[in-house]
TORRO-375413 format. One line per field, with one value per residue (C-alpha): x, y, z; residue in three letters; chain. Coordinates in steps of 0.1 Angstrom, whole numbers, plus 5000, padded with zeros to 4 digits. Example, Ala and Ser with C-alpha at 12.3 -4.5 7.8 and 13.67 -1.06 7.14 Angstrom:
x	(5123  5137)
y	(4955  4989)
z	(5078  5071)
rest	(ala  ser)
kette	(A  A)
This chain:
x	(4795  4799  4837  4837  4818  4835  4867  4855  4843  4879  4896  4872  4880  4916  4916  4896  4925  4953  4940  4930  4963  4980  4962  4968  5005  5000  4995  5031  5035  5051  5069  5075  5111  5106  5084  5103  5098  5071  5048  5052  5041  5011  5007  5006  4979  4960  4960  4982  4958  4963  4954  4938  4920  4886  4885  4912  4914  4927  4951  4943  4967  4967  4985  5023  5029  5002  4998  4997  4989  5006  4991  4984  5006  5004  5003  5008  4998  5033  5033  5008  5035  5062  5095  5128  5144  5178  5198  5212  5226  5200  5207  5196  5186  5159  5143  5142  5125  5096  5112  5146  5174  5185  5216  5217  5207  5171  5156  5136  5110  5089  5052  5042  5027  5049  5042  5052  5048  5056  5079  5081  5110  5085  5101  5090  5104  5093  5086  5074  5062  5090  5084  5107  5092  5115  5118  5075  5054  5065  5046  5040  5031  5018  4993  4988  4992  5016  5030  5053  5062  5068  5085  5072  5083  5082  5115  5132  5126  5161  5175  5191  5170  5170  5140  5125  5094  5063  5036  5007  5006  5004  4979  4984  4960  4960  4942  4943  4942  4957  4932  4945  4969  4981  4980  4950  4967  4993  4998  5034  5047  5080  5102  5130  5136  5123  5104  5072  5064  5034  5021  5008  4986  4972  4958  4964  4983  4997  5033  5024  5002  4988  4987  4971  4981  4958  4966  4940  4937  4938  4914  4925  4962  4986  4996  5023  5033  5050  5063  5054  5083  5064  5067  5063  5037  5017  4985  4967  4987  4978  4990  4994  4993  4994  5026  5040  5037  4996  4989  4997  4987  4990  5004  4994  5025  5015  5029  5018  5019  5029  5007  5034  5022  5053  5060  5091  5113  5117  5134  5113  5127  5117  5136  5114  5088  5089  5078  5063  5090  5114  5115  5085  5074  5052  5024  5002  4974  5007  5017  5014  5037  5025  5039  5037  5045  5074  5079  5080  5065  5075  5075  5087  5096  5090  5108  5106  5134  5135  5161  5138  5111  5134  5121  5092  5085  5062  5060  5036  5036  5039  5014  4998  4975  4947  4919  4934  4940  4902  4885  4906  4893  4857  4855  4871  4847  4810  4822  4828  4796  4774  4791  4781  4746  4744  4755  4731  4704  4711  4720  4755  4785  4818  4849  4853  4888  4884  4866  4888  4921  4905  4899  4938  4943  4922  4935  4973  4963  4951  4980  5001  4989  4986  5016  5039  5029  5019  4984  4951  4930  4897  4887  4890  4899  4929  4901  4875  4878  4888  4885  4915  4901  4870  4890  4908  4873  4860  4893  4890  4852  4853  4882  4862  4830  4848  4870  4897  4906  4928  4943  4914  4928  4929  4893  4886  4900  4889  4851  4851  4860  4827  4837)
y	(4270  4291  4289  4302  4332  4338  4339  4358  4386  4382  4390  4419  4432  4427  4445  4472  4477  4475  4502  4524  4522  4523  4562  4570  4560  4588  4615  4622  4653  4685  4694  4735  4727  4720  4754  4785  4811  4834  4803  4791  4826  4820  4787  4800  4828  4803  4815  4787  4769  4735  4729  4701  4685  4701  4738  4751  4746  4759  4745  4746  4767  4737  4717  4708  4689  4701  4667  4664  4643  4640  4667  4688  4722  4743  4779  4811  4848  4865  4902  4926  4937  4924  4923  4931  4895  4900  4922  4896  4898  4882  4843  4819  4802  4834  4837  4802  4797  4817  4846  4863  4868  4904  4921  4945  4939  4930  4933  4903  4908  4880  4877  4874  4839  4809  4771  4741  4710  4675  4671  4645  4625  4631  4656  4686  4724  4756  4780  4811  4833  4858  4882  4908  4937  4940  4980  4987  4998  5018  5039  5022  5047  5023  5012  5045  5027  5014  4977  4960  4922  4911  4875  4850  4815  4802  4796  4781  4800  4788  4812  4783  4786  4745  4732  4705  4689  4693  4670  4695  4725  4761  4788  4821  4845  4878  4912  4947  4981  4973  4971  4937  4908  4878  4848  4859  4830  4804  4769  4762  4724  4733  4755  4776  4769  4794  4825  4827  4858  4879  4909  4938  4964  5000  5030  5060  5048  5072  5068  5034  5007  4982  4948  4924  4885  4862  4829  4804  4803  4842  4865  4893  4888  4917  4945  4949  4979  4982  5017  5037  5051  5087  5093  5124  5120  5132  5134  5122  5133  5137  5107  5130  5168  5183  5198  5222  5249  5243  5232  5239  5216  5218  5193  5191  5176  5161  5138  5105  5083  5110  5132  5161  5197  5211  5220  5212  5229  5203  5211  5205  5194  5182  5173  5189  5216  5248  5248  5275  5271  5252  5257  5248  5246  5220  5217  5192  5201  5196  5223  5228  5236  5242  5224  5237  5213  5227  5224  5191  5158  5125  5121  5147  5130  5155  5151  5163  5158  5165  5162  5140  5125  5110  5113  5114  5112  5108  5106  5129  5125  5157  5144  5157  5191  5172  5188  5225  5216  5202  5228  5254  5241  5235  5269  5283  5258  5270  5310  5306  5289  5315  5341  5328  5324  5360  5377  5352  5366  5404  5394  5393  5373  5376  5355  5326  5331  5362  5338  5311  5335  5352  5315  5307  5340  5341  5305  5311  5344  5326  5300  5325  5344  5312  5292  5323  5344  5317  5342  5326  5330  5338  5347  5315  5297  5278  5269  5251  5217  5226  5262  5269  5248  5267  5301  5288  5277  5315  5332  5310  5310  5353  5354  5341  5356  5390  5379  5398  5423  5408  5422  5417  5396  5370  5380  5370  5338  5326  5343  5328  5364  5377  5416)
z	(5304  5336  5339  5298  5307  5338  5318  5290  5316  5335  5299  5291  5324  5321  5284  5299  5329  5303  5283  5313  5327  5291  5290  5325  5310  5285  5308  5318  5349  5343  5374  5383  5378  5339  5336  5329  5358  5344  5336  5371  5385  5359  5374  5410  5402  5384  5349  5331  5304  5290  5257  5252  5219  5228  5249  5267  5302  5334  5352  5389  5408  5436  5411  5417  5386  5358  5341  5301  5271  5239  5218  5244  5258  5287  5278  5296  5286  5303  5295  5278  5248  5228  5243  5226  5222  5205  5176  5148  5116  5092  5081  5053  5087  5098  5068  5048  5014  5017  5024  5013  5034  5033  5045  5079  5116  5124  5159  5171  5191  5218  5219  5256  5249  5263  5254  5270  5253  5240  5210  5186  5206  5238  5255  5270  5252  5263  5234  5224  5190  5176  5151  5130  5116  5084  5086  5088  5061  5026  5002  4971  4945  4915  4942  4960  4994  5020  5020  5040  5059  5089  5100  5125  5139  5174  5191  5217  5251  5257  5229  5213  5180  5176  5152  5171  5154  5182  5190  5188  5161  5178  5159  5152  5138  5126  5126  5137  5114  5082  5056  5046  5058  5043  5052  5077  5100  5104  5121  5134  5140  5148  5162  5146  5109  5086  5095  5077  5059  5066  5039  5051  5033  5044  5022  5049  5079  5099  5121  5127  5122  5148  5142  5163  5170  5185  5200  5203  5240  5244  5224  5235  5217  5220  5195  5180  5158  5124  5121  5088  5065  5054  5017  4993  4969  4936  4938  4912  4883  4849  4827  4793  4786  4750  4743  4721  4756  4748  4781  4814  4844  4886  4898  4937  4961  4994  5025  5029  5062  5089  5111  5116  5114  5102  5071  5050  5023  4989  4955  4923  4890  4857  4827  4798  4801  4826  4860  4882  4909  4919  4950  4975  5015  5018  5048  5063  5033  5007  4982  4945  4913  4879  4848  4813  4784  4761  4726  4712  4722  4746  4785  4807  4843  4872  4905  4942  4968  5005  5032  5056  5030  5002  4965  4946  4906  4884  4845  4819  4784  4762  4735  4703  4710  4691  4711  4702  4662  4667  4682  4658  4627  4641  4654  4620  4602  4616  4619  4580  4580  4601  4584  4547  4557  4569  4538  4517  4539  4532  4497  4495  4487  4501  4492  4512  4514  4541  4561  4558  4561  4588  4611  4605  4617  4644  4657  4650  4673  4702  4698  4702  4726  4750  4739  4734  4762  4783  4790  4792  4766  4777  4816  4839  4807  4826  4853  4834  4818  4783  4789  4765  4739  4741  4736  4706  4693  4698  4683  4652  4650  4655  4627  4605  4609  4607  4581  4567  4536  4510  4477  4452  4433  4457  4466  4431  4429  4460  4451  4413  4403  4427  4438)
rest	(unk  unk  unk  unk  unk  unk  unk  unk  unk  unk  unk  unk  unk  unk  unk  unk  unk  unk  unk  unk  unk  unk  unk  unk  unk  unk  unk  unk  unk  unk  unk  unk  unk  unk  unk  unk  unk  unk  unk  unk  unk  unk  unk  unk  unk  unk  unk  unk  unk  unk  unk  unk  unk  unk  unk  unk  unk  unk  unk  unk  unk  unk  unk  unk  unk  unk  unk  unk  unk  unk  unk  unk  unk  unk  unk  unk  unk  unk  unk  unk  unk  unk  unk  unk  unk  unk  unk  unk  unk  unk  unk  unk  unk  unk  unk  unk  unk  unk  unk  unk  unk  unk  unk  unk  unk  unk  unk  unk  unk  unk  unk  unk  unk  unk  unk  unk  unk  unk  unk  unk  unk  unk  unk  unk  unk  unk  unk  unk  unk  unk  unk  unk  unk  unk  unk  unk  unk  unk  unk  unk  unk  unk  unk  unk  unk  unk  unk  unk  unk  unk  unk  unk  unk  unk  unk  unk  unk  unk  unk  unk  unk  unk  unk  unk  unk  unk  unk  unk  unk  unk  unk  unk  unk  unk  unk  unk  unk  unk  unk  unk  unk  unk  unk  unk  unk  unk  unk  unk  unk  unk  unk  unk  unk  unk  unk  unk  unk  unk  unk  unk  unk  unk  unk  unk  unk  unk  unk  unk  unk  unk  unk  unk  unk  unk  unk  unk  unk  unk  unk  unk  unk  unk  unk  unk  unk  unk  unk  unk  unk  unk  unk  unk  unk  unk  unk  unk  unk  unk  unk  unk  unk  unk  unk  unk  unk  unk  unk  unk  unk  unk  unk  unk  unk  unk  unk  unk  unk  unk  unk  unk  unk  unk  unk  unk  unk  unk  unk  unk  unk  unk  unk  unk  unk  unk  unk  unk  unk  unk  unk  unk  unk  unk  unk  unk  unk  unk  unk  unk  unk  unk  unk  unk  unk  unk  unk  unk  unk  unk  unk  unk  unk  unk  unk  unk  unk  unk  unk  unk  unk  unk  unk  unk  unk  unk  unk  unk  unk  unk  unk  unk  unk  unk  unk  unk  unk  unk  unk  unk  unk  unk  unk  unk  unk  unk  unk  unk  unk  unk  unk  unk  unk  unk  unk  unk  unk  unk  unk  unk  unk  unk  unk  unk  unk  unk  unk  unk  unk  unk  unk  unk  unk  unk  unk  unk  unk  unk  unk  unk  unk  unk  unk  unk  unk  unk  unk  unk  unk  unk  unk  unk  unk  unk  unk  unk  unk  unk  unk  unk  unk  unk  unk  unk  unk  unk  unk  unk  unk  unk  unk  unk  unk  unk  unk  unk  unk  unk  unk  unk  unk  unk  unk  unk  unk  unk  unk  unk  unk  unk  unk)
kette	(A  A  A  A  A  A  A  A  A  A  A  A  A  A  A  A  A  A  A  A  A  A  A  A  A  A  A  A  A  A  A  A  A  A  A  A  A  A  A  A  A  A  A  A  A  A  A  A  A  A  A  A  A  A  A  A  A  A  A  A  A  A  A  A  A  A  A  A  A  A  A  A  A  A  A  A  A  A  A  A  A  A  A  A  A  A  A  A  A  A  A  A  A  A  A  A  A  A  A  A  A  A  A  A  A  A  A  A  A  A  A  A  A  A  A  A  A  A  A  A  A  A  A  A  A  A  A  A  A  A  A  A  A  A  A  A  A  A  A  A  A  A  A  A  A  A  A  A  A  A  A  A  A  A  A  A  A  A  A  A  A  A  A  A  A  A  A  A  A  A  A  A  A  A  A  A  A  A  A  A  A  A  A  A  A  A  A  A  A  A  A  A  A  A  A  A  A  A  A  A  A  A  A  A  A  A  A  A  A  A  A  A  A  A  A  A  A  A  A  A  A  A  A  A  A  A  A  A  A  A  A  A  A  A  A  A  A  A  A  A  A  A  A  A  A  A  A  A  A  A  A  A  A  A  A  A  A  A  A  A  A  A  A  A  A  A  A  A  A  A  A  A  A  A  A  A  A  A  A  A  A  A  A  A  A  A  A  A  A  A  A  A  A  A  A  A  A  A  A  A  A  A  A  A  A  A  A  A  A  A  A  A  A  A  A  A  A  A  A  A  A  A  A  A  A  A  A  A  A  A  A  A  A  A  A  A  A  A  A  A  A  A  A  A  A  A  A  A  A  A  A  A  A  A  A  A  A  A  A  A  A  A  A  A  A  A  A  A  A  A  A  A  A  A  A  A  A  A  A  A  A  A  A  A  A  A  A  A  A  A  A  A  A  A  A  A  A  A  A  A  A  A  A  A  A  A  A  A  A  A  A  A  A  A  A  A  A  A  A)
């Protein structure tokens, strides 16, 4: 009985020694000679971390050979900004399925974070995060805001751009000033391959827009900055106007995505309808041109060029001058009425044809007098919402209350043969 339980404690103790010294096996040193030069000067001021399953923690700058598991990595803050990596033509290889590869030069750009780690075939790459900014952010005018991508991988510190599968996955997350980003982060468990795209969305960036990445063993990431194409713009246009020269709109012409205080010089166009200018010096507030439907309905496309800012449009639709007919015939309608009711009360009768002459009248007056002439009908008619369909109202309404003499005869007819 002794002897068995003195050989079931040697075996215990035995397993228990194999398995200790099968995960000391695991650990495997890194020696200074396998860390790039700027994580060794990390090392020696005692700010390279090791990443282990749990929280990061710092590797003593006493050690000599930092020791590390399989899915675990040494990493190393190295600089406070992105550094310029290299100028290549793009590749099926940089971008991948995710995102399209496009034709030009593209400037790829370092993240001061550097990795050390195992790989899949156990051993030890150095690697870093690389981004391209894909020409910053653009003004989207269907959205009234500024979009743009940016591409990110790791990569090789070597330059060689190999994919090599890696032991432990490397997180990335995003923030800064845009008003949104997505994805929010990523997870990378490999090197080189495709880039992964990141969207990018701001309302009212200016020059350029920060972005911040964040690695999970440094909060305070680093910035980088995605510059900001500026963009002419219409503000708010009107989506319709009524045509036949009723109406006559402002439209207001700004700059989007620059802080510049100097003003420009851009040439307005528009293929239907007459514009106050075509000409116009735009400032920091943005400038406006007046548009006045022409005869004839259907969309009239309006355009603004400038040297420096590109080209702007936008589309308004010469449309039916319903609320003008309307407010004709109602004004024509109740000063035909009022007038009727008058002579009842001081016992009279008047044709109804005077009044009903004297509304077209009065309305075919006032269209003429705006559409024709172009003049506002009534005092700060053009400056109050409907304020010309209101003065059509009046002209119409007043021509009929006054009415008008005809021949007799016509009086008659139109009276039942009253005088």
């Amino acid at each position: 009985m002794y002897r068995n339980k003195s050989g079931q404690l040697i075996l215990v103790l035995g397993l228990g020694l194999a398995m200790a010294r099968s995960a000391s096996g695991q650990a495997r040193p890194i020696s200074r000679a396998q860390l790039p030069a700027n994580v060794q000067a990390q090392l020696d001021r005692g700010a390279l971390v090791r990443l282990t399953s749990s929280t990061p923690d710092t590797v003593p700058r006493t050690a000599t050979a930092p020791m590390l598991r399989p899915g675990e990595a040494l990493a190393a803050r190295t600089g406070e900004r992105a550094t310029l990596s290299k100028v290549s033509p793009k590749s099926a290889n940089h971008t991948g399925g995710r995102s399209p590869a496009t034709k030009g030069m593209d400037s790829t750009f370092a993240l001061p974070f550097t990795f050390v780690g195992f790989d899949r075939e156990g051993k030890t790459p150095a690697y870093q995060p690389v981004y391209i900014p894909e020409g910053g952010l653009r003004y989207a005018p269907a959205a009234d805001e500024f979009e743009g991508d940016f591409l990110i991988r790791l990569d090789l510190v070597d330059g060689s751009g190999d994919s090599v599968s890696l032991a432990r996955s490397i997180g990335l997350t995003f923030g800064g000033d845009a008003d949104s980003i997505t994805p929010a982060s990523l997870t990378f468990g490999y090197t080189g391959g495709m880039y992964e795209r990141v969207r990018v969305v701001a309302r009212s960036p200016h020059d350029s827009l920060r972005v911040q990445v964040v690695p999970q063993f440094d909060p305070r990431g680093v910035s980088i900055w995605l510059s900001v194409q500026p963009a002419l713009t219409f503000e708010r246009p009107p989506a319709s106007i009524q045509g036949y020269g009723i109406e006559t709109v402002t439209l207001v012409i700004g700059m989007r995505g620059v802080t510049s205080k100097d003003s420009i010089d851009v040439s307005v166009s528009a293929d239907r309808g007459i514009l106050s200018s075509n000409q116009l010096r735009i400032g920091p507030t943005g400038g406006v041109v007046t548009l006045r439907s022409a005869s004839g309905l259907g969309p009239a496309t309006v355009r603004v060029v400038s040297a420096t800012l590109g080209t702007a449009e936008t589309t308004i639709d010469f449309a039916l001058p319903v609320r003008f007919a309307l407010a004709a015939l109602l004004g024509g309608v109740l000063g035909a009425v009022y007038a009727q009711t008058q002579q009842k009360k001081q016992g009279r009768t008047s044709s109804m044809v005077r009044q009903v002459v004297g509304a077209v009248l009065g309305a075919v007056l006032a269209t003429a007098i705006y559409s024709g002439l172009g003049v506002s009908l009534l005092p700060l008619a053009s400056k109050i919402p409907l304020g010309n369909e209101l003065a059509v109202f009046a002209f119409a309404a007043f021509g009929a209350m006054v009415g008008i003499k005809v021949p007799s005869g016509a009086a008659a007819v139109g009276a039942g043969g009253a005088p």
